[in-house]
DRENMAR-425787 format. One record per residue (C-alpha): residue number from 1; residue in one letter; y, x, z. Coordinates in steps of 0.1 Angstrom, whole numbers, plus 5000, padded with zeros to 4 digits. Each point is the difference from the previous one (the first is absolute). Example, Ala and Ser with C-alpha at 12.3 -4.5 7.8 and 13.67 -1.06 7.14 Angstrom:
<1 "A" <4955 5123 5078>>
<2 "S" <5034 5014 4993>>
END
This chain:
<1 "X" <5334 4841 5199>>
<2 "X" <4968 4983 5007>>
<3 "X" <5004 4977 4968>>
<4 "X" <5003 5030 4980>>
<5 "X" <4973 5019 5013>>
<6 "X" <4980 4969 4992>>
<7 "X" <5013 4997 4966>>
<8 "X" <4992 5035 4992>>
<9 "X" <4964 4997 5012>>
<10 "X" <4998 4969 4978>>
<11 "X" <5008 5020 4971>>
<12 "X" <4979 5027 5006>>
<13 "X" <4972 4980 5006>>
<14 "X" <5006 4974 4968>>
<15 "X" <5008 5035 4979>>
<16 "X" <4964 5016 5012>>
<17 "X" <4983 4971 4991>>
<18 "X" <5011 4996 4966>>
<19 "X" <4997 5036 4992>>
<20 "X" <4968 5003 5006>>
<21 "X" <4991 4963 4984>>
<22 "X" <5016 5015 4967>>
<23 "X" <4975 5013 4973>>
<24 "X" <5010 5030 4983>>
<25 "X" <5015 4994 4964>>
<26 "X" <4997 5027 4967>>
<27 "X" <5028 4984 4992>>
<28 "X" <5023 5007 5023>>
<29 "X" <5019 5036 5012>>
<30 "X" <4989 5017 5031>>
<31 "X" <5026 4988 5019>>
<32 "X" <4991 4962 4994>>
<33 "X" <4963 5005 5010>>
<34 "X" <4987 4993 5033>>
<35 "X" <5010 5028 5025>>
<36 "X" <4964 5012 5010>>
<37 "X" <5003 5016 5033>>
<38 "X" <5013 4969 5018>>
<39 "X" <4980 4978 4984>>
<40 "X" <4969 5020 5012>>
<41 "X" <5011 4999 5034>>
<42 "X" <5009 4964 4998>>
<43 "X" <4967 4993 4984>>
<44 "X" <4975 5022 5021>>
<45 "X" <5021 4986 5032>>
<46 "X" <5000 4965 5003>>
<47 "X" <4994 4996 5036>>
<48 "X" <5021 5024 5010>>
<49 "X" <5027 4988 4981>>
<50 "X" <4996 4965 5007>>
<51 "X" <5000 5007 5042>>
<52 "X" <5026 5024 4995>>
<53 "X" <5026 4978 4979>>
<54 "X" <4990 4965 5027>>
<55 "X" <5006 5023 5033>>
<56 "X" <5036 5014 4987>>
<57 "X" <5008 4964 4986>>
<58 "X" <4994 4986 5034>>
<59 "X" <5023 5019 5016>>
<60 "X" <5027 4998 4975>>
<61 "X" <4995 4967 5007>>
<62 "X" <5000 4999 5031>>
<63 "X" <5039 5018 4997>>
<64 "X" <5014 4967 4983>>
<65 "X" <4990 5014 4966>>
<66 "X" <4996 4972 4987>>
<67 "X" <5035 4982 5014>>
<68 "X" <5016 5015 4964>>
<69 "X" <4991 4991 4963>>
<70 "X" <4995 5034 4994>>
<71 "X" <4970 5001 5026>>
<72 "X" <4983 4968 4987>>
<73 "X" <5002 5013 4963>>
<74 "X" <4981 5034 5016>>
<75 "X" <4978 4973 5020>>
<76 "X" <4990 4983 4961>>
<77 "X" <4997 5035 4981>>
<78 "X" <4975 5010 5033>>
<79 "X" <4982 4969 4994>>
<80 "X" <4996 5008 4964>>
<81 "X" <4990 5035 5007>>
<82 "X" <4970 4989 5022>>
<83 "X" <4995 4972 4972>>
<84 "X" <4995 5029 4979>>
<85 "X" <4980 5025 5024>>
<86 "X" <4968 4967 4997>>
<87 "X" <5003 5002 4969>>
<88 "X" <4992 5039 5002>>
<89 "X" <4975 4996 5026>>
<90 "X" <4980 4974 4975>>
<91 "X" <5007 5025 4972>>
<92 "X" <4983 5026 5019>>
<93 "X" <4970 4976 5011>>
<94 "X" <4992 5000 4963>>
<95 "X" <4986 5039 5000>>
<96 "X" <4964 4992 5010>>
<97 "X" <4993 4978 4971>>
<98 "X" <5018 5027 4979>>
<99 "X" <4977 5023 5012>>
<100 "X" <4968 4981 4991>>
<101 "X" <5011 4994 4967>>
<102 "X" <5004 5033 4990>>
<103 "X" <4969 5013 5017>>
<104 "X" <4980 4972 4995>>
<105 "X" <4997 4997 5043>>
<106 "X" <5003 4968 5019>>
<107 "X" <5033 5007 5014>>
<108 "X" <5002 5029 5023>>
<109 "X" <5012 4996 5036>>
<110 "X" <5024 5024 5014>>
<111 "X" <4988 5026 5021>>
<112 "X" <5003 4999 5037>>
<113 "X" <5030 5019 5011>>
<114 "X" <5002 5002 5038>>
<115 "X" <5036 5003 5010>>
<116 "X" <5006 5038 5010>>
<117 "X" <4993 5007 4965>>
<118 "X" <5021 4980 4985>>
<119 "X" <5029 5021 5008>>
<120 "X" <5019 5018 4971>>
<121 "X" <5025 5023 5023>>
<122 "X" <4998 5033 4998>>
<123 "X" <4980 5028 5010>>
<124 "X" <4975 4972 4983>>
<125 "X" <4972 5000 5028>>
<126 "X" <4964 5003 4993>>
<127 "X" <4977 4974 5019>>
<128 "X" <4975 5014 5029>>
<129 "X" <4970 4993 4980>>
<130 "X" <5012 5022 4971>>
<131 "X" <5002 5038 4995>>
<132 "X" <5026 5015 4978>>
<133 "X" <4995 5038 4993>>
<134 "X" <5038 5014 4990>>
<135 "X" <5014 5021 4977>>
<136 "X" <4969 5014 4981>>
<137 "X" <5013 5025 4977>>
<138 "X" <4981 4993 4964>>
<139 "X" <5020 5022 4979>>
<140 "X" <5034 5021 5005>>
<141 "X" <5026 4978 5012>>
<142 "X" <4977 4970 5004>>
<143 "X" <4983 4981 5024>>
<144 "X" <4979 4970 5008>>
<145 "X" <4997 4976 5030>>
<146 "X" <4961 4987 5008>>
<147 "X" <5000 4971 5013>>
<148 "X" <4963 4988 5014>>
<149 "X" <4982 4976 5026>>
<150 "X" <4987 5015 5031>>
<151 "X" <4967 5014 4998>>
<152 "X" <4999 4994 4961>>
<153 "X" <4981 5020 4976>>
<154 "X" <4989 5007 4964>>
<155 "X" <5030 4976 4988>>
<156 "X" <5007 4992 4970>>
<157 "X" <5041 5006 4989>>
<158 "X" <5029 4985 4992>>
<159 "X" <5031 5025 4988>>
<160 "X" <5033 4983 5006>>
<161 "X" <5029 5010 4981>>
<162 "X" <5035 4993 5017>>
<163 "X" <5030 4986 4976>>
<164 "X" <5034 5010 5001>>
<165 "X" <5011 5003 4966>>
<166 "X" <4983 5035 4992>>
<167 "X" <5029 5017 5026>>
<168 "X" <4992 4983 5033>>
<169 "X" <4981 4983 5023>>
<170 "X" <4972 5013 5028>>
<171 "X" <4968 4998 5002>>
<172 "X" <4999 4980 5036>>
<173 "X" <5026 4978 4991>>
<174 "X" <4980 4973 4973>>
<175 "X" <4967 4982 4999>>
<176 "X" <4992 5004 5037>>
<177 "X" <4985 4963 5004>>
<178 "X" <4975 5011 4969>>
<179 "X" <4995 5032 5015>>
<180 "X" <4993 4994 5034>>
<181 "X" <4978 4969 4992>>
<182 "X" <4978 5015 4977>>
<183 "X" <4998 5032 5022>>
<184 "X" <4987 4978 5025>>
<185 "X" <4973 4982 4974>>
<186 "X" <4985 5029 4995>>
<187 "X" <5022 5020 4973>>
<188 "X" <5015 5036 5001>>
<189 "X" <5036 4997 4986>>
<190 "X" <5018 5028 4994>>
<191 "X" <5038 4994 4995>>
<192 "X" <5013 5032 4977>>
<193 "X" <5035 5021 4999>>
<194 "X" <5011 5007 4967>>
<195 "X" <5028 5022 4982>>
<196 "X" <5036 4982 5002>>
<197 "X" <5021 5027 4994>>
<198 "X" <5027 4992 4969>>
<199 "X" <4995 5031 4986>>
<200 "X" <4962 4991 4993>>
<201 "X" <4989 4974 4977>>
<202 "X" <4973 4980 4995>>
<203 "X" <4977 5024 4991>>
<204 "X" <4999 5014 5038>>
<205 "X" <4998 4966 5014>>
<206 "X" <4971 4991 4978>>
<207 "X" <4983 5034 5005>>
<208 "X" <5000 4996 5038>>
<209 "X" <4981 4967 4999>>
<210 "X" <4973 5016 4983>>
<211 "X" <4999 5025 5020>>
<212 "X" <4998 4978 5036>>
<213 "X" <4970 4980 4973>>
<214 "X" <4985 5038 4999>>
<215 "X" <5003 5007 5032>>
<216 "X" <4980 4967 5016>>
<217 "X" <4971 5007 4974>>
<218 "X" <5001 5036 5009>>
<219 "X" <5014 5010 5032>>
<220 "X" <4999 4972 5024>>
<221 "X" <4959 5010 5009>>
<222 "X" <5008 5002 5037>>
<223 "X" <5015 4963 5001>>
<224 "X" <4973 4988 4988>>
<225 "X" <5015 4980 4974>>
<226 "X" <4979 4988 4972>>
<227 "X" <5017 5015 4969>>
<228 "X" <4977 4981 4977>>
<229 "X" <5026 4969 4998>>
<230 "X" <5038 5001 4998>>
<231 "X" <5018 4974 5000>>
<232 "X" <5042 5005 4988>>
<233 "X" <5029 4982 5015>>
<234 "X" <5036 4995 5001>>
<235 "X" <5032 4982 4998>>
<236 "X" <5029 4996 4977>>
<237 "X" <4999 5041 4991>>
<238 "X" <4971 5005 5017>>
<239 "X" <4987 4973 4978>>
<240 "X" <5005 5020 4966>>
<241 "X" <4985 5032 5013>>
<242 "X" <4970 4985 5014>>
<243 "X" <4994 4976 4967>>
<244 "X" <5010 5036 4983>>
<245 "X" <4977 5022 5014>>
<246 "X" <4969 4976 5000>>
<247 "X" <5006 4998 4965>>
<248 "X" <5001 5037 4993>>
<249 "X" <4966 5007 5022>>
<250 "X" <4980 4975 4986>>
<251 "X" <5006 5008 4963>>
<252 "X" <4967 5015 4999>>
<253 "X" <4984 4976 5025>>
<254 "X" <5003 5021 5036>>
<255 "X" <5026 4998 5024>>
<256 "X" <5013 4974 5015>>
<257 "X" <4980 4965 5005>>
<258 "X" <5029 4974 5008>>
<259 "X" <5036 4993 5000>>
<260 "X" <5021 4977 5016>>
<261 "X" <5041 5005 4988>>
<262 "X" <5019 4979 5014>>
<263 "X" <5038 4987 4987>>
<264 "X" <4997 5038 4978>>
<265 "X" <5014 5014 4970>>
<266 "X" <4981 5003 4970>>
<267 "X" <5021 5004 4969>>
<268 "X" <5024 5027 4999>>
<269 "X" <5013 4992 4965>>
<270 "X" <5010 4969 5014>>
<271 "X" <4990 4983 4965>>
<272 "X" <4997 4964 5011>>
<273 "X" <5031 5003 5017>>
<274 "X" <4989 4987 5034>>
<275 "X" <5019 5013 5020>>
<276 "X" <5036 5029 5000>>
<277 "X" <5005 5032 4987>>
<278 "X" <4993 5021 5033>>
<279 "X" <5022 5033 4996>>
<280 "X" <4975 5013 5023>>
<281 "X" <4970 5006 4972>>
<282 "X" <5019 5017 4973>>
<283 "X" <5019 5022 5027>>
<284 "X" <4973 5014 5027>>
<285 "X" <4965 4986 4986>>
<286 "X" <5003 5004 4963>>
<287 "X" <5029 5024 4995>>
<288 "X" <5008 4984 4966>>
<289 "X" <5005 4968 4986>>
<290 "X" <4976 4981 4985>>
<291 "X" <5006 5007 4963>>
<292 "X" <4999 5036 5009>>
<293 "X" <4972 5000 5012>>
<294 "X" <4972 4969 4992>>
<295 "X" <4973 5016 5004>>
<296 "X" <5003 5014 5035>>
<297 "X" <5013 4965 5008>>
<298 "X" <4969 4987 4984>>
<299 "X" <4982 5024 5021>>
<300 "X" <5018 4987 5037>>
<301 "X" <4997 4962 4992>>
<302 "X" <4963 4985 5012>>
<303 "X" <5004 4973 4970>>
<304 "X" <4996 5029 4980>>
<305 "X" <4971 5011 5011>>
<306 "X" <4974 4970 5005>>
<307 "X" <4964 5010 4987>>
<308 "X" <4967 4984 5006>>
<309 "X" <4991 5026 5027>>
<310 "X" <5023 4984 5025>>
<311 "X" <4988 4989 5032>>
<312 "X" <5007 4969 5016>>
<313 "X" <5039 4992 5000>>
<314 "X" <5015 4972 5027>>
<315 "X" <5038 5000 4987>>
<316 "X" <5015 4979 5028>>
<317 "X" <5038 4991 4994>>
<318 "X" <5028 4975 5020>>
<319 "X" <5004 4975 4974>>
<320 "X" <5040 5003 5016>>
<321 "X" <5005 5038 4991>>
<322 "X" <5034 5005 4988>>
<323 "X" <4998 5036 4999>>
<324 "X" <4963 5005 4982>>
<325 "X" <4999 4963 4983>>
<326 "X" <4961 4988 4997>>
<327 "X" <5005 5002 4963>>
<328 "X" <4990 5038 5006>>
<329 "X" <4967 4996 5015>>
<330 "X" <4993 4968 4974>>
<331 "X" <5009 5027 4972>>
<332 "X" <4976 5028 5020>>
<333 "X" <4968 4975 5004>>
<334 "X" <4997 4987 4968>>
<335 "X" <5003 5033 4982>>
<336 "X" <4976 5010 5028>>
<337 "X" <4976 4973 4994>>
<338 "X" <4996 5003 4965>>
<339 "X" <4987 5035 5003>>
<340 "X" <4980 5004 5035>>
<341 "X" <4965 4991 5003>>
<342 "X" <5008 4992 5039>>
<343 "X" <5014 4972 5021>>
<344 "X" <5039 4993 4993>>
<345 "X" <5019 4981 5024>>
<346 "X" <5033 4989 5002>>
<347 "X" <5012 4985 5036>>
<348 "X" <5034 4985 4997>>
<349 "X" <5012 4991 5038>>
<350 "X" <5015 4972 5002>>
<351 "X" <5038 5006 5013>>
<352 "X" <4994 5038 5001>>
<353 "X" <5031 5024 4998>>
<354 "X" <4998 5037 4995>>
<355 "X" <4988 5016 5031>>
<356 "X" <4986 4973 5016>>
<357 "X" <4968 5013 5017>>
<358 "X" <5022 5021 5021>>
<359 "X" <5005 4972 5022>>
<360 "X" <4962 4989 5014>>
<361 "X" <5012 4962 4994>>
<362 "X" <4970 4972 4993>>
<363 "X" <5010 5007 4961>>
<364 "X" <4993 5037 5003>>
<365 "X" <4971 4994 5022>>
<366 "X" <4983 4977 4973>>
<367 "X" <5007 5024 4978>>
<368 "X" <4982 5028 5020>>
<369 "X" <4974 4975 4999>>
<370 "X" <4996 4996 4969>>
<371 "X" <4996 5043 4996>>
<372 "X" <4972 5000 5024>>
<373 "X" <4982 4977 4977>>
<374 "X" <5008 5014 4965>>
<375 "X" <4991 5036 5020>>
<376 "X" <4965 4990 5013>>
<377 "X" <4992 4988 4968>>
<378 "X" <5007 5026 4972>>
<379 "X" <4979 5023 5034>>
<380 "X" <4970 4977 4995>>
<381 "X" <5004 5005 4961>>
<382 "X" <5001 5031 5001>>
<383 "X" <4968 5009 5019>>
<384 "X" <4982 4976 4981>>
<385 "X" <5012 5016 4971>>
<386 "X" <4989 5032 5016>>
<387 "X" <4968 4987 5010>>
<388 "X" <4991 4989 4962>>
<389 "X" <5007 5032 4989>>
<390 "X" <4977 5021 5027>>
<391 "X" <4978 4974 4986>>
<392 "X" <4998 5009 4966>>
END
């Protein structure tokens, strides 16, 4: 029994590995790609995996696994497993220098993460030194988190949009290591609820994340948040309606001042082909297919609707994504860059699978890093650019 046990973690182990060494292929059919889920948590896990897979192999081993074939084949297909977990561990060493290419940085260290909050269980605690005001209702149906540091004021903001592909998803669930680390740097985030219902489209969903942008500029007086710069986040989901709704409130130059999508959607027509059909779009979002309707999703895709009033875009994408390929975001920022006037960057991580940053691993952690810095300086542009025109 032991030897079977053992051969079974072998395979499990060798089987994680290569998944998540495998680079999604156009090519190929759904089911051939890269299964994204367990790659992520074999990627963003390492250490676990590694101490987890040696313990149980010791004491299958220590049961006579290995007095059969079949539990010195599992012992080989283990090795070659943990053969292929370095060589994720020196993939994932390669984000910094990612990083400082793209942003033109020395390469970013990862933030400091003391152990309490590194953990991703639910009811995803807040640290001591951070305050989270719940459940702020900014329009029917909808509310907000606020997530600051204690004693904080006049802070700038960062909006985080959660993913779930438009019909899930919570907005305590994703981004907590960005959150909680820039709350404590001296940001106001404010993490948003948004319509998920099937029986609204995207019209509702894009709606309410112009309203939660009205209601920091407008409302949010007695938090004493500075509504004078807005940053816009989000992942996968998240990712298109943040990259969406910057691009819709700074048409005429106001709005929003930043964005940071991360591993998002940007083309709805799904013209270069990067990635399926998602029944999803034409179904709930769009109500119609494509050729019925190209304008509206003209309209709902942000590659549509680059202009030279966008703020600064960081487009940060796993360069492993099976399920959004990083062809998207290649498509989005150089249809982006030949338009804007503002600072267009395109962070590929290294190893990245969709999801990623939900697990606060020393990939995510760079790449947190690496927000902080793109953050702080479209700030400092922007009140100079302020400044010069009090000036005039």
């Amino acid at each position: 029994m032991s030897s079977v046990l053992l051969f079974l973690l072998g395979f499990l182990t060798a089987f994680g590995a290569q998944n998540a060494l495998r680079s999604p292929k156009r090519n190929r059919p759904w089911w051939a790609q890269p299964l994204w889920l367990p790659a992520m948590l074999t990627s963003e896990l390492l250490p676990v995996r590694f101490a987890a897979s040696g313990a149980l192999a010791a004491v299958f081993v220590s049961f006579g696994a290995l007095d059969h074939f079949v539990g010195g084949f599992g012992a080989l297909l283990l090795v070659l497993g943990w053969i292929g977990y370095l060589l994720l561990a020196a993939r994932a060493r390669r984000a910094p220098r990612s990083a400082a290419l793209a942003l033109q940085i020395p390469p970013p260290r990862p933030i400091s993460l003391p152990l309490q909050r590194r953990a991703t269980r639910y009811p995803f605690s807040v640290p001591s030194d951070i305050d989270r005001v719940d459940d702020i209702e900014y329009a029917d149906g909808c509310t907000l988190d606020l997530y600051r540091g204690v004693a904080s004021t006049g802070n700038r903001v960062l909006l985080q949009i959660h993913g779930g592909g438009w019909t899930g998803g919570d907005k305590r669930q994703q981004a907590r290591p960005l959150m909680h680390h820039l709350a404590n740097r001296g940001w106001t985030v404010v993490s948003i609820s948004y319509p998920l219902s099937r029986d609204e489209g995207l019209d509702a969903r894009i709606a309410a994340v112009h309203e939660a942008i009205r209601w920091v500029r407008h409302d949010a007086e007695s938090f004493d948040i500075d509504p004078e710069f807005i940053a816009l986040t989000g992942g996968s989901a998240g990712g298109h309606l943040a990259s969406l709704a910057t691009l819709q409130s700074s048409r005429n130059g106001t709005g929003v001042q930043a964005c940071i999508p991360i591993y998002g959607v940007y083309d709805f027509v799904n013209r270069n082909r990067t990635r399926g059909d998602w029944p999803v779009i034409p179904k709930i979002l769009m109500g119609a297919e494509v050729s019925a309707a190209p304008e509206r999703y003209a309209a709902a895709s942000p590659i549509d609707q680059v202009h030279e009033n966008a703020p600064p875009f960081l487009v940060i994408h796993g360069t492993h994504d099976s399920l959004v390929p990083p062809a998207e975001a290649r498509h989005f920022v150089s249809a982006l860059e030949a338009v804007s006037r503002s600072e267009v960057s395109l962070f590929e991580v290294p190893g990245a699978t969709h999801s990623f940053d939900i697990v606060p691993s020393p990939r995510t952690r760079t790449v947190v890093s690496a927000i902080e810095t793109f953050l702080e300086r479209a700030s400092d542009r922007y009140d100079d650019d302020a400044m010069e025109q009090r000036s005039r």
